[in-house]
ZAMARGU-4260 file (C-alpha; in steps of 0.2 Angstrom, whole numbers, plus 5000, padded with zeros to 4 digits):
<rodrens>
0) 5113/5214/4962 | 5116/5211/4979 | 5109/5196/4988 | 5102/5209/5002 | 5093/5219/4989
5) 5086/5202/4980 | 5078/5197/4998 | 5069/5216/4998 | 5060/5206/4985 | 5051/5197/4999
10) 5033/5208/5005 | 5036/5193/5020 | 5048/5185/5030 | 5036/5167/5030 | 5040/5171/5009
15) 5057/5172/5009 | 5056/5155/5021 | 5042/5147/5009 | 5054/5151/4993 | 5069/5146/5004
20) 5061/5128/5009 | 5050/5124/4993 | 5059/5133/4977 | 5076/5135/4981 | 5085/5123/4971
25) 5101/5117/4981 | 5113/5103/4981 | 5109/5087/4991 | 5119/5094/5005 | 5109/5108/5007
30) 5119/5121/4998 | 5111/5134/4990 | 5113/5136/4970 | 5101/5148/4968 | 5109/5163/4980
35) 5093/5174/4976 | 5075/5173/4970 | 5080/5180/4954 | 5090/5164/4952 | 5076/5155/4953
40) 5066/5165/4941 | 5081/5165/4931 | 5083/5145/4932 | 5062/5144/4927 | 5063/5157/4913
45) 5079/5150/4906 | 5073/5130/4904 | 5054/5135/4899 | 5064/5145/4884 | 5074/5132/4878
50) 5062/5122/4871 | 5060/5137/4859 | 5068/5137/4842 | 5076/5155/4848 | 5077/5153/4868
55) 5086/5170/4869 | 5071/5179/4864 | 5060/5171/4875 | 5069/5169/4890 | 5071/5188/4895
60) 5051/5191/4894 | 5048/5172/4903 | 5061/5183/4918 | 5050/5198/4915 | 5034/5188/4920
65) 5040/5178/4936 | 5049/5195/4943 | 5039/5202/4955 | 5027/5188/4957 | 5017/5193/4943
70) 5015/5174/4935 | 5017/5160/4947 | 5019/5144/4940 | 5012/5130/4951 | 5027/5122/4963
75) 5032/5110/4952 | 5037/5120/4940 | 5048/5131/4954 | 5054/5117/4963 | 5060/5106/4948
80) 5061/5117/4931 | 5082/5119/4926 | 5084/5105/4939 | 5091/5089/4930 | 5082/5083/4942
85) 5069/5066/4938 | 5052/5076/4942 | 5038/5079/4933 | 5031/5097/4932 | 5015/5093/4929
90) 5004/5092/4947 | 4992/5080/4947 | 4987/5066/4936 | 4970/5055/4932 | 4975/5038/4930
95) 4970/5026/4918 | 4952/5016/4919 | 4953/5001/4933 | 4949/4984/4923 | 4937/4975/4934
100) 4950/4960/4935 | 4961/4955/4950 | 4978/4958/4938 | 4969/4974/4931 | 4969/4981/4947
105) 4986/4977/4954 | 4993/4985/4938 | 4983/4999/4941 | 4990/5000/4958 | 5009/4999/4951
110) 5007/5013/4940 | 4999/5023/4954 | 5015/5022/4964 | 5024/5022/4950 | 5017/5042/4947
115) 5014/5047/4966 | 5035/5042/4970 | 5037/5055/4957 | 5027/5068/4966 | 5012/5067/4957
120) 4994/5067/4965 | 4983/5055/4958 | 4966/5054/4957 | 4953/5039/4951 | 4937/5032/4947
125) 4933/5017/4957 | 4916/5015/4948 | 4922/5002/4935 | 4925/4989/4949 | 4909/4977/4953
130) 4899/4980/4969 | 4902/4971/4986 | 4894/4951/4983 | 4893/4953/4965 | 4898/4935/4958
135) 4917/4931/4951 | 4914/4920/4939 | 4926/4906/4937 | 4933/4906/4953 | 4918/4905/4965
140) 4920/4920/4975 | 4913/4935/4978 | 4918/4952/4972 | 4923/4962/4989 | 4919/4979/4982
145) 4928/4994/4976 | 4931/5001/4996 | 4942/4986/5000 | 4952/4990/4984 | 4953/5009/4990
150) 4960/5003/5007 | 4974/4993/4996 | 4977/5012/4986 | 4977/5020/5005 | 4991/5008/5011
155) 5000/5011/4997 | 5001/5029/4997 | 5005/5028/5015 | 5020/5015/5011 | 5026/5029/4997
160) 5025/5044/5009 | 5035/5034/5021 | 5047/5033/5010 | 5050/5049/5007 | 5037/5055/4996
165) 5035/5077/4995 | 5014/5073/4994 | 5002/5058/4995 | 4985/5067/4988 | 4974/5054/4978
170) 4957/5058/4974 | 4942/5044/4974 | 4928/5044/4963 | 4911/5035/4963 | 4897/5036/4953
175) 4881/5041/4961 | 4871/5024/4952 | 4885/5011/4958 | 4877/4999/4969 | 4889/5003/4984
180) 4888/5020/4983 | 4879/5020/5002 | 4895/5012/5007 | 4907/5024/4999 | 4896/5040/5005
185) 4899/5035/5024 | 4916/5028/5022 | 4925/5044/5033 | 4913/5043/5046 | 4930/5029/5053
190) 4944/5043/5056 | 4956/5030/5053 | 4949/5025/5037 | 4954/5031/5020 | 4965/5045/5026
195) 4975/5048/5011 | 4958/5049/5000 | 4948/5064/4995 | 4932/5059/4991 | 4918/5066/4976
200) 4904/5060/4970 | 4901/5056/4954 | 4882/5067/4950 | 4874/5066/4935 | 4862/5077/4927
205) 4846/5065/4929 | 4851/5061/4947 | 4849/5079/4949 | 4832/5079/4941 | 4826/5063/4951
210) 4831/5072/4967 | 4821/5086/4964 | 4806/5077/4958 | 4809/5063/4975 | 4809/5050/4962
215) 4816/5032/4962 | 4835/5029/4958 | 4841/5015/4952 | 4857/5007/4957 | 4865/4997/4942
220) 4881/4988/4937 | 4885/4981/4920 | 4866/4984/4917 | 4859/4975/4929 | 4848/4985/4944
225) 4855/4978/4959 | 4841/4988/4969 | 4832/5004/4970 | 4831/5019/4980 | 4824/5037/4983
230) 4835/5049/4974 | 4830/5062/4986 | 4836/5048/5002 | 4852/5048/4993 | 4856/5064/4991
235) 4850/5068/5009 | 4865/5052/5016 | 4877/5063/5006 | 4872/5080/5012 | 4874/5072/5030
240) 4890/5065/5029 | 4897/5082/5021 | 4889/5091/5033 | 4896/5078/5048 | 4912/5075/5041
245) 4916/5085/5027 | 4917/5073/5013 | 4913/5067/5000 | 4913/5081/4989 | 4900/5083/4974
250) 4906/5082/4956 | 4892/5087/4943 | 4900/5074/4929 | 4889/5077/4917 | 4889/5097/4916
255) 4910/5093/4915 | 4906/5080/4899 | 4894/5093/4891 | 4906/5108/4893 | 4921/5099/4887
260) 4930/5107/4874 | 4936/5088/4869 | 4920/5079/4872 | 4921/5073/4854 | 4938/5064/4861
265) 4936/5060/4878 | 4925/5055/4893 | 4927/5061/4908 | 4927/5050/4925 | 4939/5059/4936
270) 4948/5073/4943 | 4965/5079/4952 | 4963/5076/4972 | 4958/5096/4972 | 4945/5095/4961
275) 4952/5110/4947 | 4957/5098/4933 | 4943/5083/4927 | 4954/5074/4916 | 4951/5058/4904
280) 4962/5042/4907 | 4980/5048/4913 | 4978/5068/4910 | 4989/5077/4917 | 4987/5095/4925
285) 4997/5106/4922 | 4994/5124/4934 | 5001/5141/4933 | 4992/5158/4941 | 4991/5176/4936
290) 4993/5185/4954 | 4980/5200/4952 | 4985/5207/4967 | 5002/5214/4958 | 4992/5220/4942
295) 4980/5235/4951 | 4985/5253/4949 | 4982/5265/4964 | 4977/5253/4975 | 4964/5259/4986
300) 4964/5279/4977 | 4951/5285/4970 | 4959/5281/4951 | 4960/5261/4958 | 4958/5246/4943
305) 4964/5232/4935 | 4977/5237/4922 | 4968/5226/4911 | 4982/5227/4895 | 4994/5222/4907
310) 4983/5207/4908 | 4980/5203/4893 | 5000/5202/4888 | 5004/5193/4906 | 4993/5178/4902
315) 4997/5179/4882 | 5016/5176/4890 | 5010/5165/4902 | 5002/5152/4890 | 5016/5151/4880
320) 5026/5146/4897 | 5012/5132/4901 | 5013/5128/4883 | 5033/5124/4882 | 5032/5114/4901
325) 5022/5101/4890 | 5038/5096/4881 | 5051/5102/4895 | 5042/5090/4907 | 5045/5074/4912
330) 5033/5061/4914 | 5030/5044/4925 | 5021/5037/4911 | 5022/5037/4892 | 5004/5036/4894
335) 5005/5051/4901 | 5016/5059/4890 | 5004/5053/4873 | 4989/5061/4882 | 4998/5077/4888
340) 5006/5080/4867 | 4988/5074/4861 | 4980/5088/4868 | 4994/5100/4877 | 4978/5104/4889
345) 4984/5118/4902 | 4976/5126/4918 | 4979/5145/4918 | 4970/5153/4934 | 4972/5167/4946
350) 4975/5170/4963 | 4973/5186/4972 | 4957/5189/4967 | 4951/5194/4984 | 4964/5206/4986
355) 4964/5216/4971 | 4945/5217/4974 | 4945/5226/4988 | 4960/5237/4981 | 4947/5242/4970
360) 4934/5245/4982 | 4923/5231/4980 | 4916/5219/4995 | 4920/5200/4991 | 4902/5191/4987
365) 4891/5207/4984 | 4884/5210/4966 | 4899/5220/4962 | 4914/5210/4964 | 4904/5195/4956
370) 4900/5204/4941 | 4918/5213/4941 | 4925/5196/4944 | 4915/5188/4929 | 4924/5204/4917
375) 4940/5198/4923 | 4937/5181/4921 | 4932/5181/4906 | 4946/5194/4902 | 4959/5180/4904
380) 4949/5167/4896 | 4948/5179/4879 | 4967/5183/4880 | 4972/5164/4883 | 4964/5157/4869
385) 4969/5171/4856 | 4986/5168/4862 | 4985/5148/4859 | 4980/5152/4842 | 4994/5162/4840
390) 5005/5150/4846 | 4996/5136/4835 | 4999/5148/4818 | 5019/5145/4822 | 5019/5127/4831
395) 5003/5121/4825 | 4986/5116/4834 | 4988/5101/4846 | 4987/5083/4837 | 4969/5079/4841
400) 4963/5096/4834 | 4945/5095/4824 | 4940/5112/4822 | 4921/5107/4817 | 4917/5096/4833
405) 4930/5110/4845 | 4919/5126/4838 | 4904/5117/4842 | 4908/5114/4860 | 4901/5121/4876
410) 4917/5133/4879 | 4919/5140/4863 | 4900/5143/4859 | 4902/5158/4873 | 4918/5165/4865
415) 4917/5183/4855 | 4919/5176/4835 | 4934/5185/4832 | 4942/5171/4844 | 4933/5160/4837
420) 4938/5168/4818 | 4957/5166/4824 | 4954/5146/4829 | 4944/5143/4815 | 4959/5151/4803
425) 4974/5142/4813 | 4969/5129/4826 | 4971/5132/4844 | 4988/5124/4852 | 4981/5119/4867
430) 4963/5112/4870 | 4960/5117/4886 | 4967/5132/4893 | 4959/5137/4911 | 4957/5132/4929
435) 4959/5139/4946 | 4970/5127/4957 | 4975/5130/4975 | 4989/5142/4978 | 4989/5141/4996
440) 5008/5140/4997 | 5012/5151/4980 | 5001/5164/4988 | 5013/5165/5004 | 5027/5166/4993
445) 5022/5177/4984 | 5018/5190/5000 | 5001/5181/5006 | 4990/5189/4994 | 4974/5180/4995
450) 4973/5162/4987 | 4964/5157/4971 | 4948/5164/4971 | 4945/5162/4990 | 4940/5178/5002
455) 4955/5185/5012 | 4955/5172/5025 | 4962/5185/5040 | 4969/5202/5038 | 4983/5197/5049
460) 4987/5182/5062 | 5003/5178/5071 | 5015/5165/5068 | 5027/5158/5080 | 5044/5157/5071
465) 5059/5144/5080 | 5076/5153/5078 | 5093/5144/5077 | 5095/5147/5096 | 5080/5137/5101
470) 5072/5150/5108 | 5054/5156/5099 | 5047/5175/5093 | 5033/5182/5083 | 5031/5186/5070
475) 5015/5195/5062 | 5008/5187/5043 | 4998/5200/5034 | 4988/5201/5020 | 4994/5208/5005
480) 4981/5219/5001 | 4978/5225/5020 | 4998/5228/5021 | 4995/5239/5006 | 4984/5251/5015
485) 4993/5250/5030 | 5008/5256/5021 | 4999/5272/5015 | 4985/5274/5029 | 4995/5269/5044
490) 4982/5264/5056 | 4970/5269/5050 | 4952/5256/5050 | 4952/5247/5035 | 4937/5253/5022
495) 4921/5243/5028 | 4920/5236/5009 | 4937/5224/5016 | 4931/5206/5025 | 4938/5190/5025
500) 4931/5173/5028 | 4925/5174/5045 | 4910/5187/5039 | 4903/5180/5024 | 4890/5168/5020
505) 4890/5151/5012 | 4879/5160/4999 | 4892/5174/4995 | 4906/5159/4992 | 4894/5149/4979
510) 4891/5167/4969 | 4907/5170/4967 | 4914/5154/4963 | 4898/5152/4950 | 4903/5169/4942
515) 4924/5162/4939 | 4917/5145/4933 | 4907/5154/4918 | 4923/5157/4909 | 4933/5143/4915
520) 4933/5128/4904 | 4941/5115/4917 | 4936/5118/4934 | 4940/5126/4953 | 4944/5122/4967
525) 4937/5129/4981 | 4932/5127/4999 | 4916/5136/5002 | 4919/5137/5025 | 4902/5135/5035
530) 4899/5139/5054 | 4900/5124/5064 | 4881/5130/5069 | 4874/5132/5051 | 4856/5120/5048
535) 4858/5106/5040 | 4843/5111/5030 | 4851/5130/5026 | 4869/5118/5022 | 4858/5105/5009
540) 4852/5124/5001 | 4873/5129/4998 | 4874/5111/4984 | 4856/5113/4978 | 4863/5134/4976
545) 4877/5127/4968 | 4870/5117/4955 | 4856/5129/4950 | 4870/5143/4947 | 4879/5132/4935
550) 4895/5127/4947 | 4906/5110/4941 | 4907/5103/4959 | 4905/5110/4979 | 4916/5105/4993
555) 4912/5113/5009 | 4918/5112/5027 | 4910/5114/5042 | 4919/5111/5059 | 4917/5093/5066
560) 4921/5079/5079 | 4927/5069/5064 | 4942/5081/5055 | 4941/5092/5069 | 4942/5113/5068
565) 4951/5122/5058 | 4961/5140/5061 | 4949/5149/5066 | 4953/5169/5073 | 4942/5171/5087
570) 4941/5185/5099 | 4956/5189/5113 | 4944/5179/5128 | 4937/5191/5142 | 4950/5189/5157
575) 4941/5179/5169 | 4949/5166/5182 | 4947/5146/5175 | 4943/5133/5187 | 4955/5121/5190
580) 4948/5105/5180 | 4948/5118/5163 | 4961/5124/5152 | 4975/5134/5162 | 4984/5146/5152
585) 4996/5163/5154 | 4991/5181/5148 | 5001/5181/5134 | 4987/5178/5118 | 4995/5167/5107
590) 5004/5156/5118 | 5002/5138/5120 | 4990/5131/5131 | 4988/5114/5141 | 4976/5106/5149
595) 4979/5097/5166 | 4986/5079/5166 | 4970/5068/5174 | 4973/5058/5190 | 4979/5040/5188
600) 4965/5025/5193 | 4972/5014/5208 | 4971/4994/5202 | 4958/4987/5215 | 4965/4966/5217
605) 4954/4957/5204 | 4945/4964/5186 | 4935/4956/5175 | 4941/4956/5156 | 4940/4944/5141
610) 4955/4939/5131 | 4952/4936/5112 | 4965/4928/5100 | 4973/4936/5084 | 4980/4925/5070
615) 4990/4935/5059 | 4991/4928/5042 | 5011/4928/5041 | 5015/4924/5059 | 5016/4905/5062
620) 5008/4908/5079 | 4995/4916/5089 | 4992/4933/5099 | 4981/4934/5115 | 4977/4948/5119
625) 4969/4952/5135 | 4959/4969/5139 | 4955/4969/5159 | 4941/4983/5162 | 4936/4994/5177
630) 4918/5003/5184 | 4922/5020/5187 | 4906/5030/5190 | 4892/5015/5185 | 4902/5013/5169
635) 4915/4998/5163 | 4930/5006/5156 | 4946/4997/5151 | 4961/4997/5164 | 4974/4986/5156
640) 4979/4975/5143 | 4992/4961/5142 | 4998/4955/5123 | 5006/4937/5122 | 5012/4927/5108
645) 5025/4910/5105 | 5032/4921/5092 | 5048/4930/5100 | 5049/4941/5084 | 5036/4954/5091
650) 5043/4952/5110 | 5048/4968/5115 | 5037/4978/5105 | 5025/4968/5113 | 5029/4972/5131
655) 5032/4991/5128 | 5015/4991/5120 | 5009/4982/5133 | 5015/4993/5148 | 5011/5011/5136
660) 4992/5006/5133 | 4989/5002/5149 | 4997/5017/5157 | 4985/5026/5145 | 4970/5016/5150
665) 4975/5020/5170 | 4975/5038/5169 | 4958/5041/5163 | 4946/5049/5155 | 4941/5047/5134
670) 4955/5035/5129 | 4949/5029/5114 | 4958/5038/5105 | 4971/5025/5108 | 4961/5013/5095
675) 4961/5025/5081 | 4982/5028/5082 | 4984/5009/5081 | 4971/5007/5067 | 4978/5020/5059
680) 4999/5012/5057 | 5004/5003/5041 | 5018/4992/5037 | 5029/4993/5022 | 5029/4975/5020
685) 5011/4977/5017 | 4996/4972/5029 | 4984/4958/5028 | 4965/4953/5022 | 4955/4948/5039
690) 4937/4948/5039 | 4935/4953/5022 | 4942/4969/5026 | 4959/4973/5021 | 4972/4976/5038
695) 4987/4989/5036 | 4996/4981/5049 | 4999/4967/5065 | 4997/4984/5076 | 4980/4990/5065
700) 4974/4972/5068 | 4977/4975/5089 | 4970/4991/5089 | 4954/4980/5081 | 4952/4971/5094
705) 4954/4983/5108 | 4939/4991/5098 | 4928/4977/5097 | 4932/4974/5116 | 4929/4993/5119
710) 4911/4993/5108 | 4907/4976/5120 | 4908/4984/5136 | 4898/4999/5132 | 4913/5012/5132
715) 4912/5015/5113 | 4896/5015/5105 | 4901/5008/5087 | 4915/5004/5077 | 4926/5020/5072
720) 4916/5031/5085 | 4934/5033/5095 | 4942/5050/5098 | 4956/5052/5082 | 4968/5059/5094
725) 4972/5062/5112 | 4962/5074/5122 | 4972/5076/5135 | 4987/5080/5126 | 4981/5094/5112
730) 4990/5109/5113 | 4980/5123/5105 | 4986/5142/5102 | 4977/5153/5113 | 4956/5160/5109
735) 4957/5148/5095 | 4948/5129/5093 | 4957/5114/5093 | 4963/5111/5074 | 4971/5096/5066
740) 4992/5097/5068 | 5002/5102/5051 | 5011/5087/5044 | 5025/5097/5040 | 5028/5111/5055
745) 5018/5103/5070 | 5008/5120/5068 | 4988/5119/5072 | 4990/5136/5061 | 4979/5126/5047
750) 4962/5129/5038 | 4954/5121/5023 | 4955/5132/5009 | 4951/5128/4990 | 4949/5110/4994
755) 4966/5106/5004 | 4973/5108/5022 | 4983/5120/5021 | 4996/5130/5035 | 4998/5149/5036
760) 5013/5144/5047 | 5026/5134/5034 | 5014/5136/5018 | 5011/5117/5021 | 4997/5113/5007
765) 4993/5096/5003 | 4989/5100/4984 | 5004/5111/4983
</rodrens>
């Protein structure tokens, strides 16, 4: 086949770039070993089959379910599967329980790198560590709480990313009794702080029941009531900060234990740092998706449906794939390879839901596509587990297998009795077998059908693509679903019954995702979007929505000063002439924007200021540090800053940082921004405890100070209430708000989508 013909596989050019940056395997130089994409599928196919006692019979039908985009395994799998290569394939890992000891932790902290310089996301429960002031006995201290331990996990994940690491997603959990639970709720109202955290809640069922009722709620530690609050006052500091900041996310726990096909081997604590895999001490997720999107006959005609027995033998494939990764993986741990055999647990989940429902003519969120979404669900669910028990009659059901207490659990009690006639006669090889991860980067590759379960985010945008000349073009990303209709109905309108994100309610999100989660015995991961102008009371009403209609968890975004917007397809602006102080832009929609440079502040011949004196723990000398100020209008506002130390080690960087800052400061306008960037710089040496806090670096410990200076003077009304970046500087695509900058293109092409930042310009996902 020619390599011109293997491209026409491509429904995108951004997939052939995805595939070409992501899954191509290729030497360390950059050369290509896998000329195609069917090389790749080849390559997956070919080492998920020979782990089989007859790989040749297998490997032609593993092809058969990769071509076309059919099955996509997670990007693991893609990127590392027939590699050699030391990687795990499994995404995302919980680790083991943190022992409430100082050499407990630090080992926790070991095998945490350990697992992320391996590319695995992490995620942990923090809820075993004592509370801030809780007594450490026999060495006179006091316990400083499980957020300064986090901000030790943070540092770390930055010093592994900077060293070359593809992801650094961890996940946090706390438990909605711990006694600093207040802390941990408002913890990202500091941008700076906690950056490479997602953040969930630990809920439990009578939590819940003590909100509803207003009731007390006890805050307890190793059985002792530290103190006592309102449930409902709680509840109300968490809706707040989700609805200010867009974290923490809410984890029902105790729905998770009760619905767990293992509960009679496992407790539950934790999930993945997307949310789609609760695991028990170091679980492992494992992900694939059945694209939906490719499985629809007569899209859009009047014969348009699922070809349902098409289905059912994709995921019966499908399963056997996830069920060979187990043994073709490696692992960080052998912890986590016990508990991966032990239970050979898989997350089988879908993506393109959106899109095949409205190839079938149904509107995303109304009673239709929830009910028809249900069907399928549970379609995948019945074929999965009657091919595990398959599989289990010729391998055998997975170690920890105990038919009585499995039968009996809350999974299995839903599940037709011949499937549970067939795990009854043979076992069941894997213990659990569905989820539905973030596919924000799979979806692109596989022609932007939509992701997960999520609504069709546009119908189409416009990315800018950089070619080898320098120079830049567009380039238009369409859905797959909506290129489907335009490729038999021209240009034609799109059938009313077609909407994407933008048009739907919070409401339309939760039904959906409540309807997937019946028949989905892990979890999902979702972002249910909100309007920057939504109430905060109609917002508390999405989580309480949530929980009544049976949902694991519920992460939402709304727009805010804290994370900032995400992309966000507004309508081409009216043409009108902008005054000189606003925006100034050319005609071309799409094009970048900038706003005017502000005029800099003559020095007049004396200031006022204050100087302040930094010890940093490893350096033998002081730093001074002096911050002169300004009244511009009535108000004191910094003007410059001089930095001084004995120490000659830091004395250039010291005068350049002197002579930047206080160009900043002269030119005007919001400049705190300039204390979040320094707060927010590690060192790979490792930072410093000051002030019972801990510091990632000399330059984090300056920016401190310049903040408490800032909050003295008036110019910044608290600690972490500075801008998290530069004004003046933001460069935003035309019609569209000003959105957080991709970590991997420099795109603000990004959203929030099933719980991670994601780019529709590179296919950038934080979880993928």
């Amino acid at each position: 086949m020619s390599k011109d013909h293997a491209m026409s596989r491509f429904a995108a050019p951004i997939a052939e770039q995805i595939w070409d940056m992501k899954y191509r395997f290729k030497q360390p130089d950059g050369t290509p070993l896998d000329e195609t994409v069917e090389d790749s599928w080849r390559r997956v196919a070919r080492a998920l089959a020979s782990v089989e006692a007859d790989p040749a019979a297998w490997e032609g039908r593993f092809y058969a379910a990769l071509e076309d985009f059919r099955f996509l395994p997670a990007g693991r799998i893609l990127a590392g599967a027939g590699t050699a290569r030391t990687v795990t394939l499994f995404n995302c890992f919980v680790m083991g329980t943190i022992p409430d000891s100082m050499g407990g932790i630090f080992d926790a902290l070991k095998e945490a790198a350990l697992t992320m310089q391996q590319g695995g996301g992490i995620g942990y429960d923090f809820s075993t560590l004592r509370p801030k002031g809780a007594a450490v006995h026999g060495v006179g201290a006091d316990a400083s709480g499980p957020l300064s331990f986090m901000d030790v996990w943070d540092a770390m994940c930055r010093t592994i990313m900077s060293a070359g690491s593809r992801r650094g997603a961890m996940m946090a959990t706390l438990r909605c009794d711990h006694p600093d639970i207040e802390a941990f709720v408002a913890a990202k109202s500091d941008p700076a702080r906690l950056r490479m955290f997602n953040m969930s809640v630990l809920v439990t069922d009578p939590f819940m029941e003590a909100v509803k009722a207003d009731a007390d709620w006890p805050l307890v530690f190793g059985r002792e009531t530290y103190r006592t609050i309102r449930a409902r006052a709680l509840w109300d500091a968490i809706m707040q900060a989700t609805y200010d900041y867009a974290e923490p996310g809410v984890i029902f726990i105790d729905r998770i234990n009760a619905m767990n096909n293992l509960a009679y081997a496992e407790t539950i604590a934790a999930t993945n740092p997307c949310g789609e895999q609760p695991l028990p001490p170091y679980g492992a997720c494992l992900l694939g998706s059945v694209n939906l999107a490719r499985l629809v006959n007569d899209p859009f005609g009047a014969e348009a449906e699922l070809d349902e027995a098409a289905l059912d033998e994709l995921v019966a494939v499908a399963v056997r794939m996830m069920d060979n990764t187990v043994d073709a993986s490696r692992f960080p741990l052998p912890e986590q390879r016990a508990e991966a055999q032990a239970k050979r647990r898989i997350g089988l989940g879908v993506t393109g839901l959106a899109d095949a429902l409205a190839m079938v003519g149904l509107r995303y969120g109304s009673d239709e596509a929830v009910a028809r979404t249900g069907e399928w669900m549970r379609r995948i669910a019945r074929a999965a587990y009657l091919a595990s028990a398959e599989i289990a009659k010729e391998k055998g059901a997975f170690p920890l297998f105990d038919a009585d207490a499995y039968l009996s659990s809350g999974t299995m009690q839903k599940m037709d009795e011949d499937v549970r006639a067939a795990i009854r006669e043979g076992g069941i090889r894997n213990a659990l077998l569905t989820s539905v991860a973030p596919t924000g980067t799979i979806s692109l590759y596989a022609g932007n059908v939509s992701s997960g379960i999520e609504p069709i985010f546009a119908t189409a945008y416009t990315r800018k693509v950089l070619q080898r000349d320098g120079t830049r073009t567009e380039e238009e990303v369409v859905d797959y679903a909506v290129q489907m209709w335009r490729d038999t109905h021209g240009e034609a309108d799109l059938p009313a019954h077609v909407v994407d994100a933008q048009t739907l309610a919070p409401e339309d999100h939760v039904r959906m995702q409540a309807a997937a989660q019946e028949w989905v015995d892990s979890s999902i991961s979702k972002t249910i979007n909100v309007p920057a102008d939504i109430s905060f009371e109609r917002f508390k009403d999405v989580y309480m929505l949530a929980w009544d209609t049976g949902c694991k968890g519920c992460t939402t975004y709304r727009p805010n000063e804290v994370t900032g917007s995400v992309l966000s397809l507004a309508p081409k602006p009216e043409t009108a002439t902008a005054p000189a102080s606003e925006v100034v832009a050319d005609t071309h929609a799409g094009d970048l924007i900038y706003a005017p440079e502000p005029e800099p502040i003559d020095r007049p011949t004396e200031l006022e200021g204050a100087t302040y004196k930094l010890k940093w723990p490893d350096s033998e000398h002081a730093i001074y540090i002096t911050v002169n100020d300004i009244v511009v209008g009535g108000r004191r506002r910094p003007f410059e800053i001089f930095i001084n130390s004995k120490n000659m080690e830091h004395f250039a960087w010291t005068v350049a940082l002197t002579r930047m800052i206080s160009a900043v400061f002269r030119r005007g306008g919001d400049v705190s921004f300039v204390v979040e960037e320094l707060k927010a710089v590690f060192d790979p040496r490792g930072g410093a405890w000051m002030g019972g806090k801990y510091v990632p670096s000399i330059l984090a410990a300056i920016g401190g100070v310049i903040e408490t200076h800032l909050v003295a003077i008036g110019f910044l009304a608290s600690e972490g209430a500075g801008l998290k970046a530069d004004p003046h500087a933001e460069v935003t695509p035309l019609g569209r708000r000003p959105s957080a900058a991709c970590p991997s293109c420099g795109s603000f092409d990004v959203r929030m989508v099933e719980g991670c930042l994601t780019c529709s310009n590179c296919g950038y996902s934080r979880c993928g």
